[in-house]
N, C-alpha and C positions, 0 to 999 in steps of 0.2 A: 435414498442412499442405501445401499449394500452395507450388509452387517461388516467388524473386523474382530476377525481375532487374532490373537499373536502378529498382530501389527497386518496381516494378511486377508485379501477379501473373504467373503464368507459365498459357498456357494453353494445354493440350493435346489436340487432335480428333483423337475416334477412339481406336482400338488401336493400338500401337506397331506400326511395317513399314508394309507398303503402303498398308491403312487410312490411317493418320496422312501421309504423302507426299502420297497423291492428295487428303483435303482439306485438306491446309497451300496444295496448286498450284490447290485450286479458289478457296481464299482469296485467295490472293497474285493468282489474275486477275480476282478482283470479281466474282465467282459467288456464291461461299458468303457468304453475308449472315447468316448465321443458325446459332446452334446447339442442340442440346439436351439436357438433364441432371435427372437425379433427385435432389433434393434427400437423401435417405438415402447414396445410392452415391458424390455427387458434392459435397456440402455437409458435411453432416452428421461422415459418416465420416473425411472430412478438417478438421474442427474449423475451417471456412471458412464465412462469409457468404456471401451471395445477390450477383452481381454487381448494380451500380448505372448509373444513368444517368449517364453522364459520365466513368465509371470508364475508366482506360485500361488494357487489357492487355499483356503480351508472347508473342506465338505464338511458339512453337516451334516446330522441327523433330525427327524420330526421334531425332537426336542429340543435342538438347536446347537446341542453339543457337536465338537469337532468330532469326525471319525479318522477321519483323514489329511492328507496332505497331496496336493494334486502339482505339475506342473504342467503348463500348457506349452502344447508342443506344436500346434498350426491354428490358426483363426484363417477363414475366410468368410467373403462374404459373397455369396450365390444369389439368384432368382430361384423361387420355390421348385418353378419347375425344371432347374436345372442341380438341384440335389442330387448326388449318384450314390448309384448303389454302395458305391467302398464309404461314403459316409454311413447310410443307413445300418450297415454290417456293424459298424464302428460303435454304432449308438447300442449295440448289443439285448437288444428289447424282443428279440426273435419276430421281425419283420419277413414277412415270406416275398415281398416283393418291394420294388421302388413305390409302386404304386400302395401296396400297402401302409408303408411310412408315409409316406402323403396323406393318403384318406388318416390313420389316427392321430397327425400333427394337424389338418384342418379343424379336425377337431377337438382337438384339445385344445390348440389354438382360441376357437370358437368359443368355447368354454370359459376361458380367461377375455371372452370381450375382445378378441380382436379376428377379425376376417382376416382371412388371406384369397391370393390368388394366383397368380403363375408367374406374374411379376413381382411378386412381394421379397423384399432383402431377407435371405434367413442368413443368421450367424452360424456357424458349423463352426466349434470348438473340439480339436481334439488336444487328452490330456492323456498324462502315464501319471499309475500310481507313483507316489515319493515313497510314503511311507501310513503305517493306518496308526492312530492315536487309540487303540482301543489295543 
């Protein structure tokens, strides 16, 4: 189950350490618009629903404190290989290609224990800043 704070889910990008830092600082400048999650690794095995439109988050930091305040503004759900580019831009992580974002989600993916493939459901979460707690 997903952390809660002020009554709101807890959301956390990336791998804990630097991962997690550098896209909390891309978030917090209006970069990172966008995230994305494997319904099995990231729903499921946390006994958590699909975020919604309208839903508000609370982003975290490595140390678990809130930084921000997120609302989510589209969820879908795609097949891997049909990601597009206006997501990948969205994820603001300075991907040079679709294919780019591909190659370091399979691996990262990978990383966290779970394979993907061209048919795998990825969640594509985009969100606007609300407001930053810091």
């Amino acid at each position: 189950m997903w952390g809660r704070i002020d009554g709101l889910r807890v959301l956390e990008l990336g791998a804990p350490g630097e991962m997690r830092k550098r896209l909390t600082d891309l978030t917090l400048a209006g970069v990172k618009r966008a995230t994305a999650g494997l319904p099995e690794l990231d729903y499921h095995a946390e006994d958590e629903p699909l975020e919604h439109v309208g839903e508000r988050l609370a982003l975290v930091d490595d140390s678990g404190a809130k930084v921000a305040e997120l609302e989510v503004v589209d969820v879908q759900l795609v097949p891997f290989s049909q990601v597009t580019w206006e997501f990948a831009e969205a994820e603001g992580e300075g991907f040079r290609s679709i294919s780019h974002w591909r190659e370091a989600h399979r691996r990262y993916w990978a990383g966290e224990g779970q394979e993907v493939d061209d048919s795998t459901t990825v969640v594509c979460v985009y969100y606007r800043l609300v407001s930053h707690a810091r």
